[in-house]
N, C-alpha and C positions, 0 to 999 in steps of 0.2 A: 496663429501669428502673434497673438497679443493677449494676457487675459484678462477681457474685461474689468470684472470686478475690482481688480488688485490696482488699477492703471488708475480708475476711478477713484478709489482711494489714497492713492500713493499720493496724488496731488493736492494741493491747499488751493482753495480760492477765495478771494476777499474783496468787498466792493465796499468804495469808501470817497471818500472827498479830498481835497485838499487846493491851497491857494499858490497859483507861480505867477511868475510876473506878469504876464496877459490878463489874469482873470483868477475865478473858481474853477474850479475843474473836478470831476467824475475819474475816478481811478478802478480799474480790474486787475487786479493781481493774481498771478499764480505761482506757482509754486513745485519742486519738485527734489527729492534726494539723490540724485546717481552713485552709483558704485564705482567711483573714480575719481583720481586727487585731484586739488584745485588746480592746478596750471595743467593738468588736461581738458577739466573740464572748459577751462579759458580757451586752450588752443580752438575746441571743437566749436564752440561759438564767434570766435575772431578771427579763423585762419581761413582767409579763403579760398585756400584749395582743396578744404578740409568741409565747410560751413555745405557741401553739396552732398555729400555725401548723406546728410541726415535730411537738409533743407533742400532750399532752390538756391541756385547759383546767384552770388551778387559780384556786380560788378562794379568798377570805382575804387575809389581808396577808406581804405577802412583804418584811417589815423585820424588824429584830432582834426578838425575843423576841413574832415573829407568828404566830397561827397559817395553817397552810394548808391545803386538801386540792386533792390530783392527782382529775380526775373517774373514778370506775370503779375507785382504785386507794387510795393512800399519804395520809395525812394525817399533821401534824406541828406541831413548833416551831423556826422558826429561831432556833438556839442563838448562833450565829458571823456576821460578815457583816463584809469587808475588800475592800470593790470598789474595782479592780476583779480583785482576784484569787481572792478565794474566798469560800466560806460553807459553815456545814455547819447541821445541822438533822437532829432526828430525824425518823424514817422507819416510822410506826405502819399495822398492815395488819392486820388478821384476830385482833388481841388480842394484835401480836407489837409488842415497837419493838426496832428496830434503830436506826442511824445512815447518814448521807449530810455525804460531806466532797468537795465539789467544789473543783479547781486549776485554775487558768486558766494560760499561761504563754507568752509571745512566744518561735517560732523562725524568726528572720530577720524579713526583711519581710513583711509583711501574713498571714504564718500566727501560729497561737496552737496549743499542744494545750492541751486539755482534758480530764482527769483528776477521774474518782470512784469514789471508795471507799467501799463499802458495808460496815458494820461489823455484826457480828452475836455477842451474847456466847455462850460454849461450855457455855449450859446442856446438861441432859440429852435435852432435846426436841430442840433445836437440833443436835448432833452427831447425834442420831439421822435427823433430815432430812438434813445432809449426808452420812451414811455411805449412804444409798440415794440421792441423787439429787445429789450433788454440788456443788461452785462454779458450775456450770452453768444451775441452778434457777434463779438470782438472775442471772447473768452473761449468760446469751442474755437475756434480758427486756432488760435496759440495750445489749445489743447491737445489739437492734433499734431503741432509740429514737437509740443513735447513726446508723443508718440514716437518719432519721429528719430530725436534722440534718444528715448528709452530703447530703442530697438540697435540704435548705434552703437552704444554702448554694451550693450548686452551681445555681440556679435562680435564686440574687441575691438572694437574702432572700424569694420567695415561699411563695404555702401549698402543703404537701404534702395532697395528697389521702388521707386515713388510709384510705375504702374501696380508693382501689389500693392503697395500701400491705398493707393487710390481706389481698387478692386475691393480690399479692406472696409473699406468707410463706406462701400457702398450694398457690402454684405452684412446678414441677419448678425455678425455680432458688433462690426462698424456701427452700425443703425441703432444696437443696445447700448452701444460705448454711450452714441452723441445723443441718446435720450436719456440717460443714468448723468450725464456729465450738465445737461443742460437743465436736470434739474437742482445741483447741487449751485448752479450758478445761479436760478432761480428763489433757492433759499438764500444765495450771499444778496441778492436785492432787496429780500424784505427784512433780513437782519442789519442792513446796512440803512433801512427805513426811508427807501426810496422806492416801495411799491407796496400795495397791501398782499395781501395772498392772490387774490384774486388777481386783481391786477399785473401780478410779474408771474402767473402762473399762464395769464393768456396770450403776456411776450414770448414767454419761452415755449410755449404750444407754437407760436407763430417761426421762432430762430429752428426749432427742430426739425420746423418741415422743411425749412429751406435748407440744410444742411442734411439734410437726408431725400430732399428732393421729391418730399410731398408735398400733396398741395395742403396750401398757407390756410389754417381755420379762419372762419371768416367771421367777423366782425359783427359784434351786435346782438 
């Protein structure tokens, strides 16, 4: 379906800080190049009759100051909107908001990367979820929906089948992807010098099991 290795590589991930009006906040970044120009790659993130084919269906208005919801997941407000290079838009889930800053950006001919940044403020709740379960929590889930469009893409703009995909992530190379992936998000925490080794290596032993639906190593 997919090959590991290359998909694992092909992506940038970066954990880092930064200050917006609320507060301080915690950022995960990732990162990716596709083989397609910039106002396709826009179409394929913005158009929602398009946005299912790789993702999950959203519904709502997806213009400036609309709302949306992802099905199964994220609902929000598009804050920002500069197509065809970006938008951002909060990211509310389970009674939490967070934020969503997507970059679009031409390298070379007919590729584009595509860059989002997930912003999350450093309440008490919030660092306490990242001290046990890491940039990982947040960063495999987006890792896989770039999967998602890697696959879109590569197919010529068709629809990905989400039961394979899903079948995918739950087979011996899925399982390889979200442990090779979750440990490269494990290194962006201690380069970002918010966990020691130890420390963000026993978060992401704990995000892998639950993404791979082992049981969680236990503590202590």
């Amino acid at each position: 379906m997919i090959d590991v290795v290359q998909q694992v590589n092909s992506v940038r991930r970066q954990v880092g800080s930064r200050t917006i009006e609320p507060g301080g906040a915690r950022t995960v970044t990732i990162s990716q190049t596709y083989p397609a120009e910039l106002e396709d790659v826009w179409d394929a993130v913005t158009n929602q009759e398009r946005i299912p084919r790789w993702f999950s269906p959203v519904s709502g208005e997806l213009k400036l100051g609309g709302r949306y919801q992802v099905e199964g997941n994220a609902g929000g407000t598009i804050e920002r909107c500069d197509p065809p290079k970006s938008f951002a838009a909060t990211w509310e889930f389970n009674g939490q908001v967070s934020w969503i800053e997507v970059r679009l950006a031409p390298e070379g001919d007919e590729r584009t990367r595509f860059e989002l940044e997930h912003i999350a403020l450093e309440s008490d709740e919030g660092l306490a979820f990242w001290e046990l379960y890491g940039p990982g929590a947040v960063g495999l889930g987006w890792d896989l929906a770039f999967i998602g469009l890697a696959l879109h893409f590569a197919s010529g703009g068709e629809q990905v089948d989400p039961k394979a995909v899903e079948a995918w992530t739950m087979s011996d190379d899925g399982k390889q992807f979200i442990g090779l992936a979750s440990e490269k998000w494990r290194d962006a925490n201690v380069e970002a010098g918010f966990a020691t080794p130890e420390g963000a290596k026993a978060s992401a032993d704990r995000t892998t099991a639950f993404y791979t639906g082992a049981e969680a190593p236990q503590e202590g």
